[in-house]
C-alpha positions as CSV (number, residue, x, y, z in Angstrom):
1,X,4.2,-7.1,-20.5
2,X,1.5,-6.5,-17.6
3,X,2.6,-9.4,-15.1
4,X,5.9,-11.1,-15.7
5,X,7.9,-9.9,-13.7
6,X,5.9,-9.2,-10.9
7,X,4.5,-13.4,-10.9
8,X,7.6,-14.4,-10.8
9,X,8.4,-14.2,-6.5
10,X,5.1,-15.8,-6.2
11,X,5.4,-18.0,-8.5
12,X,8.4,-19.6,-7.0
13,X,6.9,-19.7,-3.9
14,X,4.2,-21.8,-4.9
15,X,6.4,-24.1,-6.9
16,X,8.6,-24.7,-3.9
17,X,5.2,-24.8,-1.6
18,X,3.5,-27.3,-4.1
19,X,5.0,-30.8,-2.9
20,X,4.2,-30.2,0.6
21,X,0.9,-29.1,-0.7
22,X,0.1,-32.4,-2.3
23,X,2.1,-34.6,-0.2
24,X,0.2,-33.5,3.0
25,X,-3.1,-32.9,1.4
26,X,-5.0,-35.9,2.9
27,X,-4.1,-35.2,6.2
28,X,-4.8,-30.8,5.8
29,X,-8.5,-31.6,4.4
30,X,-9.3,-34.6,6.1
31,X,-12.1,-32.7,8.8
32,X,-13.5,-31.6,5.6
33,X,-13.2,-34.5,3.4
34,X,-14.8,-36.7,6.5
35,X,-17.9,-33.8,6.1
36,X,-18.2,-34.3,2.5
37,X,-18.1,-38.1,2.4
38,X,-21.4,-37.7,4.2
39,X,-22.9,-35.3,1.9
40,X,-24.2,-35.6,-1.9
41,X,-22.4,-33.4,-4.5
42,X,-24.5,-30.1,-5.3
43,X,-23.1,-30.6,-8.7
44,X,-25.0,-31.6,-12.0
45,X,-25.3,-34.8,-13.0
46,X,-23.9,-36.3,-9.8
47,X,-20.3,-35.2,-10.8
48,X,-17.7,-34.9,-7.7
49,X,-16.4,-31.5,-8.4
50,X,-17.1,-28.5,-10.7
51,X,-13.8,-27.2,-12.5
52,X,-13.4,-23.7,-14.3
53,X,-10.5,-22.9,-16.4
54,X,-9.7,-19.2,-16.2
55,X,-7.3,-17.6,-18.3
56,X,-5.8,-13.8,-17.7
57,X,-4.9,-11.3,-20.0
58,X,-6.4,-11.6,-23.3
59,X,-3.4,-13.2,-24.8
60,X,-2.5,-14.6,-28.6
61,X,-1.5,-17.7,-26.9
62,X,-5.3,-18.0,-25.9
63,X,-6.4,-17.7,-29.3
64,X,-4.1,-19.7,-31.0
65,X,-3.7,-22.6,-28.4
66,X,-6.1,-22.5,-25.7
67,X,-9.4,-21.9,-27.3
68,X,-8.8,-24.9,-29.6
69,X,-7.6,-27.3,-27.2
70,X,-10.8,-26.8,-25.6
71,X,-13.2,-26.6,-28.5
72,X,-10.7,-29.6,-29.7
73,X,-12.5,-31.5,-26.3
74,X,-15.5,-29.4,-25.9
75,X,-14.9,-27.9,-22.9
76,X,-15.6,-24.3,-21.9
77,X,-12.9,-21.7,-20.4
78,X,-13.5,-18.3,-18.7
79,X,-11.1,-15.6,-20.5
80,X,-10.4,-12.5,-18.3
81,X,-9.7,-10.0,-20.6
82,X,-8.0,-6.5,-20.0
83,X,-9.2,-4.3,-22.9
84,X,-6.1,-2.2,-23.5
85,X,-4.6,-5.7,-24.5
86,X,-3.9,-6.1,-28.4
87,X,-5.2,-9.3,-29.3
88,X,-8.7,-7.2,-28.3
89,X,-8.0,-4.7,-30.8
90,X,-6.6,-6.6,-33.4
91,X,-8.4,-9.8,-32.9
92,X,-11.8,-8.9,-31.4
93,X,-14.1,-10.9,-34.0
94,X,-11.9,-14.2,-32.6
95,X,-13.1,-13.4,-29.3
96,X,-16.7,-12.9,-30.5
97,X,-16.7,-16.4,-32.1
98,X,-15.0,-17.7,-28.5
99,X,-17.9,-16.4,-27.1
100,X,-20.8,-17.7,-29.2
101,X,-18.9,-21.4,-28.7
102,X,-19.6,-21.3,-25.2
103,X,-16.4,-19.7,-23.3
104,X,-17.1,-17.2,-21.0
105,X,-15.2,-13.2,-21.6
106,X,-14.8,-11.7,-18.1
107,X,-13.6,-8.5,-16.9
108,X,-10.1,-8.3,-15.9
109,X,-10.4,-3.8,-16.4
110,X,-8.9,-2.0,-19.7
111,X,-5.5,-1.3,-18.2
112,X,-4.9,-4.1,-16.1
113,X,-3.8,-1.9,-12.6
114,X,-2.0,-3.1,-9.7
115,X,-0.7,-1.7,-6.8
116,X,2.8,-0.6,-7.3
117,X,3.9,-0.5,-3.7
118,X,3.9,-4.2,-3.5
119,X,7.3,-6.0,-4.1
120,X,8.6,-6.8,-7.5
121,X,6.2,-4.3,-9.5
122,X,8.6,-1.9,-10.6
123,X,6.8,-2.7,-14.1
124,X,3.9,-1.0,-12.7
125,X,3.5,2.2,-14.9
126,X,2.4,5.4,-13.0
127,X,-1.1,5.3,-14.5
128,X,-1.6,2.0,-13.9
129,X,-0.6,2.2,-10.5
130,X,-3.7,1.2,-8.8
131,X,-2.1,2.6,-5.3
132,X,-3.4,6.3,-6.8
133,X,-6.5,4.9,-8.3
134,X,-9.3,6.5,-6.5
135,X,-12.4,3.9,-5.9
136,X,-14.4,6.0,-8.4
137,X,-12.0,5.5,-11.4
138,X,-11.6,2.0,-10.1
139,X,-15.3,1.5,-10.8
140,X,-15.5,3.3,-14.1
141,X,-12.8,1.7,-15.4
142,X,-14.7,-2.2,-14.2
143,X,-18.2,-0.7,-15.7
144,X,-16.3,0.7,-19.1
145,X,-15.1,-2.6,-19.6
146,X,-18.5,-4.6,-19.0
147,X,-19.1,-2.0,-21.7
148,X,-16.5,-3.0,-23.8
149,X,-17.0,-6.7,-23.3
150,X,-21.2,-6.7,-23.9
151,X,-20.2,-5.2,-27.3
152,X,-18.0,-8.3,-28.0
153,X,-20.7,-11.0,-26.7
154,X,-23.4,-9.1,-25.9
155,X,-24.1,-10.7,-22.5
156,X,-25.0,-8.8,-19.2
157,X,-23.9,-10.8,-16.6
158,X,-20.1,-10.4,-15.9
159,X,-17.7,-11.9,-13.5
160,X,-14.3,-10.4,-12.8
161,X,-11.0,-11.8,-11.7
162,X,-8.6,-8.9,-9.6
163,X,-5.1,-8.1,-11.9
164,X,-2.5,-8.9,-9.6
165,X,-4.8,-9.8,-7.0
166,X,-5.1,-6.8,-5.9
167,X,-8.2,-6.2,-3.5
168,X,-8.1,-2.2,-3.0
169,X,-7.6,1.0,-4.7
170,X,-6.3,4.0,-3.4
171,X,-6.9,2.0,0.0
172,X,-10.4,1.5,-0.2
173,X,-11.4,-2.0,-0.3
174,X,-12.8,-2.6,-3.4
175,X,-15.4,-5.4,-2.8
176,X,-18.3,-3.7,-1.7
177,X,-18.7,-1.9,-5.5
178,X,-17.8,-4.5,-7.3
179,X,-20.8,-6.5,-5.9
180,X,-23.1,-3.8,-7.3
181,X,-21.0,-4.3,-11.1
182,X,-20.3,-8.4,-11.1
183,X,-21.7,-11.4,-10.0
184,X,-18.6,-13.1,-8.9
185,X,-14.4,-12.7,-8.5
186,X,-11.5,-14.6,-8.5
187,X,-8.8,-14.7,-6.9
188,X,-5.7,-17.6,-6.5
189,X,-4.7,-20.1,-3.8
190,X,-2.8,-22.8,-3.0
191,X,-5.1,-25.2,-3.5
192,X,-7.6,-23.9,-6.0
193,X,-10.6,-24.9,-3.9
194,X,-14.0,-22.7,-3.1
195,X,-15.9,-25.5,-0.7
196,X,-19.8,-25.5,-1.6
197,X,-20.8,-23.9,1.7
198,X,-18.7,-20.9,1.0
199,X,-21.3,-18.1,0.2
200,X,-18.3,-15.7,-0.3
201,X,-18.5,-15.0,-4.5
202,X,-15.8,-12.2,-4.0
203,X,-12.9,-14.4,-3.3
204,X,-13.2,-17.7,-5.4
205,X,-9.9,-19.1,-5.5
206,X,-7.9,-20.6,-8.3
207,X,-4.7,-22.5,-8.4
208,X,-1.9,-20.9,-10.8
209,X,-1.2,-23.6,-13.5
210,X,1.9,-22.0,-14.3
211,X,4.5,-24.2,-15.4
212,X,3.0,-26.9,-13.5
213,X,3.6,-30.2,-14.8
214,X,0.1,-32.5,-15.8
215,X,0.4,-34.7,-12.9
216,X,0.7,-31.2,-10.7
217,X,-2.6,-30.1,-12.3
218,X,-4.6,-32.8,-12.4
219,X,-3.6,-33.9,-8.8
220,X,-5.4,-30.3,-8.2
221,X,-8.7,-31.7,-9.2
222,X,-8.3,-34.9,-7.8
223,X,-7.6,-33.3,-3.9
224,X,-11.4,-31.2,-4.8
225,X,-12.9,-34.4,-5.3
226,X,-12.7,-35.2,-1.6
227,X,-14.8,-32.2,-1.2
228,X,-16.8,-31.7,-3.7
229,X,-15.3,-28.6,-4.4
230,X,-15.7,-25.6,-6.8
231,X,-11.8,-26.2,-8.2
232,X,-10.6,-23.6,-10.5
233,X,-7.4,-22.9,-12.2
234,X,-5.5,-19.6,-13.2
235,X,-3.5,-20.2,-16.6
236,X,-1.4,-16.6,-18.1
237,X,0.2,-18.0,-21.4
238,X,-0.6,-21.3,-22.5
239,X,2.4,-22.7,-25.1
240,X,3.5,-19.0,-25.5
241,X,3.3,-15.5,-23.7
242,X,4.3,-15.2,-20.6
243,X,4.3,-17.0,-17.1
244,X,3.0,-20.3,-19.6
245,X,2.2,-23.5,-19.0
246,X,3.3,-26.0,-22.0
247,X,1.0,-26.7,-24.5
248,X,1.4,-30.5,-23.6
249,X,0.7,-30.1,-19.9
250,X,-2.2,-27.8,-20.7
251,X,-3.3,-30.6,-23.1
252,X,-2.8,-33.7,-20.8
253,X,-5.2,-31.6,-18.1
254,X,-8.0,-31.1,-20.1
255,X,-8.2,-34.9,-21.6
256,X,-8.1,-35.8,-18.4
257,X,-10.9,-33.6,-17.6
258,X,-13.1,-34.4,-20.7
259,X,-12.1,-38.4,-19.9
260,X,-14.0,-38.3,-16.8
261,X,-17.3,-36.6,-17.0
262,X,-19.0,-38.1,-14.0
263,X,-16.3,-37.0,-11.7
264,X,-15.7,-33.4,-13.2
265,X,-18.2,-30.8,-14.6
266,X,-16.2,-28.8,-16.4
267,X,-18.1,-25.2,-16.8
268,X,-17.6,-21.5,-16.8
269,X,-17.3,-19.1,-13.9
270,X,-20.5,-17.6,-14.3
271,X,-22.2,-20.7,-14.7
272,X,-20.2,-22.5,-11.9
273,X,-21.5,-19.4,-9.5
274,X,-25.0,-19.3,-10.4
275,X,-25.4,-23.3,-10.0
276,X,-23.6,-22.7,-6.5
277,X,-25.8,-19.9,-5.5
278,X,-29.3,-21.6,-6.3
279,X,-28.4,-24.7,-4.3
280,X,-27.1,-23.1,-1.2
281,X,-30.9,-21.3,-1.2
282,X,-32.8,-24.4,-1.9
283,X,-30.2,-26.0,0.7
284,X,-32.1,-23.0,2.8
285,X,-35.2,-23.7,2.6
């Protein structure tokens, strides 16, 4: 199991963090909120924010849950998938279909490596121990799996979210290859938010949906709205696996989503990114 024991400290540190993050929201964005009042959305059709709905690790629970709760309200998702995981073995022609429906496969590497020297990963196996990863296996293990993943949906455009969160290998900062391999990564925050100004791709931030309640998750999109934010959220198991959020708060979220189209666009990472990107040029010009 690649991350359950290691989430769990940071997990409970955001869900003790989480009230004061909500309860003092208003006042922590209000410079920026004050900004965006004064500004139009850069997002289509008017909408307030733009939402992406990640999910890591290429888990059943995706398939069997996830996937149809957001065909169920035709909404796309963004599946980081570690190749070495089962489900992409056993149940890769699923993932094909995912992909021709609309849902995004990104590149979370085959062997999902973090570093081991960081607290609570004593599940870190030696050869997934991305502390002894040299930056040249780091980046043939990221290219093998664009590889992998163009075979599945035969798309070349890929976007990448870090396992663990992890930023370096072998203590090399990563970032600077990985700009040559993907268009865009992911990372997690407190608040989920990537502010449309933010010309940083390499550290989009997402808020961990673990066992979050519904009100927790959608209060989440509604703080984004004051900005007009690029929200995105970080689900593991949905109804299932491991560090999960319940199929009924996962449920709740997305009906609330799909319920209010001219507040939220609901899109994929890579589409999210690219809609970003050409309106801070034309902002430019």
């Amino acid at each position: 199991m690649f991350l359950k024991q290691s989430w769990k400290a940071s997990r409970q540190l955001l869900l003790v963090a989480f009230p004061i993050v909500v309860s003092c929201c208003a006042a922590l964005l209000a410079p920026a909120s004050q900004a965006a009042s004064g500004a139009s959305s850069p997002w289509p059709g008017g909408a307030e924010v733009a939402v992406v709905l990640s999910y890591d690790d290429a888990l059943d629970s995706h398939l069997d849950v996830a996937i149809p709760q957001l065909d169920e309200h035709k909404l796309p998702g963004t599946f980081y998938l570690s190749g070495a995981r089962p489900s992409v073995r056993m149940r890769q022609h699923e993932w094909r279909r995912a992909a021709q429906n609309g849902h995004e496969l990104g590149n979370h590497m085959l062997y999902h490596p973090c570093r081991k020297s960081v607290a609570n990963r004593s599940w870190v196996q030696p050869w997934q121990d991305l502390d002894k990863y040299t930056l040249a296996q780091f980046v043939d293990e990221v290219q093998a799996t664009n590889t992998m993943l163009r075979a599945i949906d035969g798309e070349e455009e890929r976007t990448f979210a870090y396992p663990c969160g992890d930023m370096a290998a072998g203590g090399e900062d990563v970032v600077p290859e990985l700009k040559k391999l993907v268009s865009a990564a992911r990372l997690f925050s407190a608040d989920g938010q990537h502010y449309p100004d933010n010309k940083d791709f390499y550290r989009i931030a997402s808020f961990d949906g673990a066992e979050k309640s519904a009100d927790q998750l959608i209060a989440v999109a509604e703080a984004a709205r004051e900005n007009h934010s690029l929200v995105g959220f970080l689900f593991h198991g949905v109804g299932g696996d491991y560090v999960s959020v319940t199929e009924e708060d996962h449920r709740a979220l997305l009906q609330h989503l799909a319920a209010n189209p001219e507040r939220y666009w609901v899109t994929t990472m890579r589409e999210a990114v690219a809609h970003l990107q050409r309106e801070q040029m034309r902002n430019q010009r």
